[in-house]
N, C-alpha and C positions, 0 to 999 in steps of 0.2 A: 667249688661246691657252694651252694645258692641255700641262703638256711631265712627263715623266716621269725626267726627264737628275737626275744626284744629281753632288757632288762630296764629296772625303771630309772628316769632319770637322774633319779636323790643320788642313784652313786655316784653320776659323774658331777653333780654337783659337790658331792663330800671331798673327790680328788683337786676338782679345780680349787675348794675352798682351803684345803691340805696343802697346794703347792703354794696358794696367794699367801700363807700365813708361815711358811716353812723356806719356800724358794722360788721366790717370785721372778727370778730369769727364765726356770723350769715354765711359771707356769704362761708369760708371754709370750715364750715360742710357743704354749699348746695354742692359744688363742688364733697364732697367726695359723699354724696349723690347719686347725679343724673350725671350718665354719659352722661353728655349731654353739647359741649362747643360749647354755641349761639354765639360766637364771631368767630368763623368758619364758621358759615352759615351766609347765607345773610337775609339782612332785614326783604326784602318781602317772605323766607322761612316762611315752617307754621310745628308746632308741633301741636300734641293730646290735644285736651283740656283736658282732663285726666291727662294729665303731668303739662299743666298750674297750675291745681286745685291742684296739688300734690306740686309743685313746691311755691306755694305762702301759701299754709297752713302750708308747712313747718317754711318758712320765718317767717310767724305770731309764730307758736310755740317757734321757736328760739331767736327773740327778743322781744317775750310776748309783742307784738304791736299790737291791736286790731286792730288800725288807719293804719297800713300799706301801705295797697291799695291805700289809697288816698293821703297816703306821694309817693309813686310811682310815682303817676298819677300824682300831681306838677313836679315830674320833668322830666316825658316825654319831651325827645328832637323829634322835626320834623326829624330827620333821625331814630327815632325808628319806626316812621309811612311808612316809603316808600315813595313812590312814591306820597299816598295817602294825604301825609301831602303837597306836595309841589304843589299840584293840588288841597287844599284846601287854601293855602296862596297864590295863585293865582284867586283867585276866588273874 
């Protein structure tokens, strides 16, 4: 199935930043993995949610953390959000 849906890139920057600060074997095999370096693009860029799904299932296999997602989600910073984050703390 062929899907065209994007998410922005701040998340995969919060996971790569997640493993480099938590489990940094985890997070050099994503590197070698996925040719893909979010810290070159901008926030509000958006990848394939295909590659999101790829990208954090990987994560989970590699440090056999079920819980991952929501250890992520704690440390989402407002600059992984954009734009969106500073137009929601202003609010």
């Amino acid at each position: 199935m062929h899907t065209n849906e994007t998410v922005r890139v701040g998340y995969a920057q919060s996971l790569i930043e997640y493993l480099r600060d938590h489990n940094k074997t985890a997070s050099e095999q994503i590197d070698s993995m996925f040719d893909l370096n979010v810290f070159e693009m901008d926030t509000d860029d958006r990848i394939p949610v295909s590659t999101w799904s790829q990208l954090l299932d990987q994560a989970i296999k590699l440090t056999k953390d079920e819980g991952l997602p929501l250890k992520v989600a704690e440390s989402i910073l407002p600059r992984h959000w954009g734009v969106f984050a500073y137009a929601a703390m202003s609010c």
